[in-house]
MDTraj code that builds the backbone (N, CA, C; nanometers):
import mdtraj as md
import numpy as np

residues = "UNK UNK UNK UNK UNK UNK UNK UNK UNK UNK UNK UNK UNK UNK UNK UNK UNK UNK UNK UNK UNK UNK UNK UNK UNK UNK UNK UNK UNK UNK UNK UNK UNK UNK UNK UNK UNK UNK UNK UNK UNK UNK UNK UNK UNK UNK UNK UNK UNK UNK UNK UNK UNK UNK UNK UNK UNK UNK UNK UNK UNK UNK UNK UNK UNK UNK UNK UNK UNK UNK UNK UNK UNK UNK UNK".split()
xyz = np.array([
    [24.1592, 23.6445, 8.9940],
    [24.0396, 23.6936, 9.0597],
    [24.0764, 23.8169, 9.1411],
    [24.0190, 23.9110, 9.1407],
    [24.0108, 24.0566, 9.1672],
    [23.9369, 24.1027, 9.3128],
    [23.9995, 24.0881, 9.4156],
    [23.8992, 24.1525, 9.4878],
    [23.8589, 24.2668, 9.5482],
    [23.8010, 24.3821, 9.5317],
    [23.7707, 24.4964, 9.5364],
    [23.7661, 24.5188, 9.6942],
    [23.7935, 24.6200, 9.7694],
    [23.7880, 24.6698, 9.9011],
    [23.6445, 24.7876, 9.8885],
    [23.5327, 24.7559, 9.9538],
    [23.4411, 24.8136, 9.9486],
    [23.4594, 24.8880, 10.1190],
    [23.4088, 25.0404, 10.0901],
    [23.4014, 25.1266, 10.1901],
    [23.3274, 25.0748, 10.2379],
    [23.3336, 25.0225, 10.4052],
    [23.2340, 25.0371, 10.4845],
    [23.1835, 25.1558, 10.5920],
    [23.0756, 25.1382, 10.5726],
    [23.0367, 25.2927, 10.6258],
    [22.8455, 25.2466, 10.7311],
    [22.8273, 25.3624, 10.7436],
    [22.6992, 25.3225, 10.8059],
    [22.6001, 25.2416, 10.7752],
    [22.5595, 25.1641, 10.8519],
    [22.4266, 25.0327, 10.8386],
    [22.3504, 25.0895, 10.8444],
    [22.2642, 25.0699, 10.7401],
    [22.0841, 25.1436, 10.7028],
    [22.0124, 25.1134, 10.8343],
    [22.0016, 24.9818, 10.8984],
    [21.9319, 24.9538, 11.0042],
    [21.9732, 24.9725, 11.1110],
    [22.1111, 25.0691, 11.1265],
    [22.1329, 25.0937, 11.2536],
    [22.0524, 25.2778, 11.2367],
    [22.0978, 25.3190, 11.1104],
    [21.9958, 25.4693, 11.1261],
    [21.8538, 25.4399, 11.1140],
    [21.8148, 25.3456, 11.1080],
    [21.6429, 25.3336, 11.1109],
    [21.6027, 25.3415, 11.2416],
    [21.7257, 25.2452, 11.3243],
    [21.6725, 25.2444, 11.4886],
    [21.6768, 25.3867, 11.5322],
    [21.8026, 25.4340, 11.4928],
    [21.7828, 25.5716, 11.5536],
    [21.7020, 25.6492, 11.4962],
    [21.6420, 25.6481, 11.3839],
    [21.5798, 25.7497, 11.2938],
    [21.4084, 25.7166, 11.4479],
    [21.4082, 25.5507, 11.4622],
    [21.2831, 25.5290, 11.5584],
    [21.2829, 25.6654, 11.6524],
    [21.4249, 25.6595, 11.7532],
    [21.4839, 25.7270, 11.8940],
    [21.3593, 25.8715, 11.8584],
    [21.3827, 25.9281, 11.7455],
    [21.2998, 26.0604, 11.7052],
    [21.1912, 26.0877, 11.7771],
    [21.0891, 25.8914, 11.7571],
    [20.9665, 25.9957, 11.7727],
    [20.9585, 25.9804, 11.9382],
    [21.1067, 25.9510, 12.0118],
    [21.0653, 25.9483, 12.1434],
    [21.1691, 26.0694, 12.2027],
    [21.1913, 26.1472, 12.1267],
    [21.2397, 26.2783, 12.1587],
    [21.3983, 26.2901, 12.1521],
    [21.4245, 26.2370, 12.0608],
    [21.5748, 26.2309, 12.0689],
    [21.5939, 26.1924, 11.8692],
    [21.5474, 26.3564, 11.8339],
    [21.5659, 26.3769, 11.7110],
    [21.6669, 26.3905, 11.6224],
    [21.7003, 26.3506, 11.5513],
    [21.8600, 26.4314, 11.4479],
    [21.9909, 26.2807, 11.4889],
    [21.9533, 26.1974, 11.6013],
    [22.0653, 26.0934, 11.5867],
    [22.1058, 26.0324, 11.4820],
    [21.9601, 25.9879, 11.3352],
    [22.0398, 25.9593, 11.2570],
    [22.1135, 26.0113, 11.1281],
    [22.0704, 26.1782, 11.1894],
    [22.1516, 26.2129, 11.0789],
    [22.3496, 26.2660, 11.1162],
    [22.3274, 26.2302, 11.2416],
    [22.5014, 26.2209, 11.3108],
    [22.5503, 26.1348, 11.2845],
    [22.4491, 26.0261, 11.2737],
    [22.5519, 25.8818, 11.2676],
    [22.5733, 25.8527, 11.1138],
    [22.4660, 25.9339, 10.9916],
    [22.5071, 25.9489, 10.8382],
    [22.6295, 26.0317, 10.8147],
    [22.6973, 26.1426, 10.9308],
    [22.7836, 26.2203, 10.8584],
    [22.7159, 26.3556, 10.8575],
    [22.5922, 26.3540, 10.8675],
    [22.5050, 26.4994, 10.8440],
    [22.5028, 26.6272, 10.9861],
    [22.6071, 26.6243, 11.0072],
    [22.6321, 26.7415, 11.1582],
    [22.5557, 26.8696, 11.1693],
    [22.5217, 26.9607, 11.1063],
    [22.4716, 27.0607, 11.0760],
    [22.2980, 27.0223, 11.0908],
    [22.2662, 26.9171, 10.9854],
    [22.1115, 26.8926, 10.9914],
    [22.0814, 26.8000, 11.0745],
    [22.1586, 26.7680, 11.1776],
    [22.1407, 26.6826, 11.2524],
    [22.1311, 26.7605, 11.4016],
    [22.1939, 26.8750, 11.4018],
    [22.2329, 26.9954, 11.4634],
    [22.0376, 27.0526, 11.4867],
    [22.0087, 27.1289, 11.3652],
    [21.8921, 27.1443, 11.3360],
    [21.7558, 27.0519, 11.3787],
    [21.7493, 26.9085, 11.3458],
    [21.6658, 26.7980, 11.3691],
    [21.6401, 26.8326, 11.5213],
    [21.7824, 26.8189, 11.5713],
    [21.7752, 26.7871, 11.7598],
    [21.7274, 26.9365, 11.8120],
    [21.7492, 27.0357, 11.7749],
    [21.7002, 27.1655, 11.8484],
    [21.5827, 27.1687, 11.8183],
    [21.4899, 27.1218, 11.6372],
    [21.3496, 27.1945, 11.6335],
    [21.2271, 27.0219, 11.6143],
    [21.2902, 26.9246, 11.7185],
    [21.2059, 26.8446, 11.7170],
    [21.2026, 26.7616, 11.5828],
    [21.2999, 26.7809, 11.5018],
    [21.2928, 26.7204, 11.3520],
    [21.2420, 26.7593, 11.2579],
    [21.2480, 26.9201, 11.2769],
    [21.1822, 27.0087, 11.2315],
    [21.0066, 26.9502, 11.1956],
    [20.9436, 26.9521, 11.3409],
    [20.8296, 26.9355, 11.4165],
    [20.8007, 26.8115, 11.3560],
    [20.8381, 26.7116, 11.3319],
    [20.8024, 26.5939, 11.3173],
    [20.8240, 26.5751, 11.1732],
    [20.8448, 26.6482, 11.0954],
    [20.8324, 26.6636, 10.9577],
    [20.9024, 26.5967, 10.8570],
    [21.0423, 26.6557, 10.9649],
    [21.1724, 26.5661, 10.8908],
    [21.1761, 26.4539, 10.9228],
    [21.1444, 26.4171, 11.0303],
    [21.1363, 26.2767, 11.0594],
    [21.0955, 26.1839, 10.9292],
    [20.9479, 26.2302, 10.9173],
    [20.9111, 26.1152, 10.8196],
    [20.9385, 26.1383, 10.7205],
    [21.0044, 26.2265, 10.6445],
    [21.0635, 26.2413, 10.5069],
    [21.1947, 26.1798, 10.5164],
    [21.2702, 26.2043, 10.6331],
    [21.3699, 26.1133, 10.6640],
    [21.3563, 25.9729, 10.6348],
    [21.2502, 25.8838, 10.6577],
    [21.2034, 25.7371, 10.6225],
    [21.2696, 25.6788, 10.4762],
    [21.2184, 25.7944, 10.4000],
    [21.2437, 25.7716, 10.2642],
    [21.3651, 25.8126, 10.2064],
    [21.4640, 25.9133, 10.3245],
    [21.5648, 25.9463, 10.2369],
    [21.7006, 25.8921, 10.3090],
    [21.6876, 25.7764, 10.4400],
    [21.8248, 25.7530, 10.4754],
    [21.9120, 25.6357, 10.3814],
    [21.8095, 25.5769, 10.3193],
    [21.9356, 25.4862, 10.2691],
    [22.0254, 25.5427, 10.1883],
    [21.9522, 25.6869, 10.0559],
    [22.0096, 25.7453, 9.9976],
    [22.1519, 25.8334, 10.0720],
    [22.1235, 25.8939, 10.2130],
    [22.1957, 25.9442, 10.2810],
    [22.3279, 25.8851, 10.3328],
    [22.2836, 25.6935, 10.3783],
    [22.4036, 25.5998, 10.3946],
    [22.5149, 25.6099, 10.2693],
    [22.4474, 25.5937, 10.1560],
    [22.4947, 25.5584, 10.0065],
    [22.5780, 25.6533, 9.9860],
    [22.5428, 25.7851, 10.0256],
    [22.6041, 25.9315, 10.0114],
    [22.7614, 25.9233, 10.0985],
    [22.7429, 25.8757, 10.1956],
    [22.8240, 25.8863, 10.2995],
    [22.9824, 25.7515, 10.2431],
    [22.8708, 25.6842, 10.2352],
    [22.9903, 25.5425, 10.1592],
    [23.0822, 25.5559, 10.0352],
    [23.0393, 25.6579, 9.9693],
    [23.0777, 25.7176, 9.8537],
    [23.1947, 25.8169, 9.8537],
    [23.0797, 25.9074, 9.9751],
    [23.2107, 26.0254, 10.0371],
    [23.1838, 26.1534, 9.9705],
    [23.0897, 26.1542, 9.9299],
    [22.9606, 26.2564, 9.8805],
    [22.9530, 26.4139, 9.9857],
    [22.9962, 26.5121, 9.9274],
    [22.9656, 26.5973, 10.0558],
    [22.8614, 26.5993, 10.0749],
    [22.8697, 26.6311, 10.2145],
    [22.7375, 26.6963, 10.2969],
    [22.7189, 26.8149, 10.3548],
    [22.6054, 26.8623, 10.3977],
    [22.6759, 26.9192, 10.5228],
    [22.5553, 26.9374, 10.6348],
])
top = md.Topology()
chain = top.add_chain()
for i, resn in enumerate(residues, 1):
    res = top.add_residue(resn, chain, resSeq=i)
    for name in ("N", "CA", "C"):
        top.add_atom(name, md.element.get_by_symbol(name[0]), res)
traj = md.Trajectory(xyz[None], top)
């Protein structure tokens, strides 16, 4: 029996809480805690790029965790 060592990397439901932090003004945390420095950089200076990214964010962090666990660049 074989047992594989799986990367652990960021919990989807810990960037959801923070992805919440956003709409109380504390934008871009979960894309620091995915690995995403630059657009996370961006998020926190323009409000989440005015609320926008936020909710497109909804739909794209698990893909972003998955990215990160993999080791997928980013930037």
């Amino acid at each position: 029996m074989s047992t594989a060592l799986v990367k652990r990397g960021p919990s989807v439901p810990m960037a959801y809480i923070l992805l919440l932090l956003g709409w109380f003004g504390l934008c871009g945390l979960h894309r620091f805690y995915l690995g995403r420095w630059v657009s996370g950089l961006v998020w926190l200076l323009t409000f989440g790029l005015l609320g926008f990214g936020q909710v497109i964010d909804i739909f794209f962090v698990p893909r972003m965790a998955e990215d990160y666990r993999r080791g997928a660049p980013v930037w």
